[in-house]
C-alpha positions as CSV (number, residue, x, y, z in Angstrom):
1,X,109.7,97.4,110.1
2,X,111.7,94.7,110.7
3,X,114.0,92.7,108.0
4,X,114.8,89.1,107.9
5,X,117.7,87.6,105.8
6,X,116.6,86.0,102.8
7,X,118.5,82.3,102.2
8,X,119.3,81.4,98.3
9,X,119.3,77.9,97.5
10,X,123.0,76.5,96.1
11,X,120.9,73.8,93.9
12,X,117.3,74.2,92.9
13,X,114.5,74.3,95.5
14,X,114.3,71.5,97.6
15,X,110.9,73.7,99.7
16,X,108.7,76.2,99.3
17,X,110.5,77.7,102.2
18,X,114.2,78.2,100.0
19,X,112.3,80.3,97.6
20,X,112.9,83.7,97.5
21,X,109.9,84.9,96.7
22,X,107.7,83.1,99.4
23,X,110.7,84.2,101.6
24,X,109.7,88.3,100.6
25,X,106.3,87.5,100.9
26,X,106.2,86.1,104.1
27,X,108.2,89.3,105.5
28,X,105.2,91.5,103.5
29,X,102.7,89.4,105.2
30,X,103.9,89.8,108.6
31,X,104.7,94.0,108.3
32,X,100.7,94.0,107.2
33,X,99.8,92.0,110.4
34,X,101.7,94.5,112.2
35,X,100.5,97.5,111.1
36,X,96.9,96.2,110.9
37,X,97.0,96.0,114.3
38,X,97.5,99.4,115.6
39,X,95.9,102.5,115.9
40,X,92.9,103.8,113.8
41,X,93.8,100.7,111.3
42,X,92.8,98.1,114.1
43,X,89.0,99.4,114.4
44,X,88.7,99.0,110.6
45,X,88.8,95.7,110.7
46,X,87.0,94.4,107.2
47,X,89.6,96.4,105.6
48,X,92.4,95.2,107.8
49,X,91.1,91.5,107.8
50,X,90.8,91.9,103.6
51,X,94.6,93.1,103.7
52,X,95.8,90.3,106.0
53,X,94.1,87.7,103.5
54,X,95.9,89.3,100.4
55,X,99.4,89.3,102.1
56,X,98.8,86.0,103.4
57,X,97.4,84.8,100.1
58,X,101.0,85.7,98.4
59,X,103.0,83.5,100.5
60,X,100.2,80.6,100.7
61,X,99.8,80.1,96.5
62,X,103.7,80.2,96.3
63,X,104.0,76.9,98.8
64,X,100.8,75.4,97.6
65,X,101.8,75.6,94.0
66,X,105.3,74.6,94.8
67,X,104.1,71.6,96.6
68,X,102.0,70.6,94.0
69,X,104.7,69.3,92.0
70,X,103.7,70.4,88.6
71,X,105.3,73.4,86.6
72,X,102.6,74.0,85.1
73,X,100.8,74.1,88.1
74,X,103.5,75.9,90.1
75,X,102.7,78.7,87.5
76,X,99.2,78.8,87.6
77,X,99.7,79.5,91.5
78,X,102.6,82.2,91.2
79,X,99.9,84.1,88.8
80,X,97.3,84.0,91.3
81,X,100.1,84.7,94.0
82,X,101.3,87.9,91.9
83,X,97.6,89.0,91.6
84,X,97.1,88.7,95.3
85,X,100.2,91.1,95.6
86,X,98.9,93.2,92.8
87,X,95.1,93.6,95.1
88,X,97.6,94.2,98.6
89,X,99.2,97.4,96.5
90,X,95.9,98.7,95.9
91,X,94.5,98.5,99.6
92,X,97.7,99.9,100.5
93,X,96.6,103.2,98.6
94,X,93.2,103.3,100.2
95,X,94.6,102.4,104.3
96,X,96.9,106.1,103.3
97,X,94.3,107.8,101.5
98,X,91.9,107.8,104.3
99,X,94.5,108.5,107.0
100,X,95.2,104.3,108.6
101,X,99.1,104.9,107.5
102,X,101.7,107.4,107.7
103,X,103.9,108.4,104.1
104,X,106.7,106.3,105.7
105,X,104.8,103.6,106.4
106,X,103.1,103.6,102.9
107,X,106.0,103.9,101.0
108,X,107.8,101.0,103.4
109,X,104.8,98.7,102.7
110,X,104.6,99.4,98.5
111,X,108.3,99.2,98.5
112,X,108.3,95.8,99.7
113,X,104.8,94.5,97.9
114,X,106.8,96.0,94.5
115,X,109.5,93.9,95.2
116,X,107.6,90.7,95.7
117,X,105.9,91.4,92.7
118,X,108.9,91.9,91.0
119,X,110.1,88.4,92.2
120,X,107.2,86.8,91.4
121,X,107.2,87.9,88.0
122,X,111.2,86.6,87.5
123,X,109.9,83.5,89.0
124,X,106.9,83.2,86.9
125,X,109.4,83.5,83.8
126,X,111.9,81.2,84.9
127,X,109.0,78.0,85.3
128,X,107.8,79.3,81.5
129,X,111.0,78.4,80.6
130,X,111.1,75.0,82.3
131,X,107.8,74.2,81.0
């Protein structure tokens, strides 16, 4: 799957787009798009459709609480961003337990929904401490 460079802001984030996080999660999002879209995966589409929304969820609370210029709304949104990544791991276990992705695919796709969450949660520390 492919990897895109992640930028890191010099001074504070000036957009949703210099934040790591929404950065990882837009990578996530599109690596679920793509294997969605193949094989045995692509016929089940309310499963595939409920992943897509979960990835795309992740990205979408990190700009749309970034953007509401708030930290204690920006934090509010990374929660409900991190449980959207939390609910993307868990489909993940179901797509390989009935057979829609491959060990190495599986392990590709948790590795990288693990890191988000793990970003997530360092962001979701960092605005408590601004609050």
């Amino acid at each position: 799957m492919p990897r895109d460079e992640f930028r890191v802001p010099s001074e504070g984030f000036l957009r949703f787009e210099d934040i790591i996080a929404w950065q990882k999660a837009r990578v996530l999002a599109r690596n679920v798009y793509l294997v969605t879209k193949t094989g045995e995966f692509a016929r089940d589409v309310g499963l595939a459709r409920q992943m897509q929304r979960a990835a795309v969820s992740v990205m979408s609370n990190v700009a749309e609480g970034f953007e509401r210029s708030s930290p204690a709304e920006f934090h509010r949104y990374v929660v409900i961003a991190k449980a959207s990544c939390a609910e993307l791991r868990s489909q993940l276990y179901l797509a390989k337990d009935v057979g829609y992705l491959s060990q190495g695919a599986f392990k590709e796709l948790m590795k990288q929904a693990e890191e988000v969450a793990r970003v997530l949660g360092g962001l979701r520390a960092s605005i408590d401490r601004r609050k």
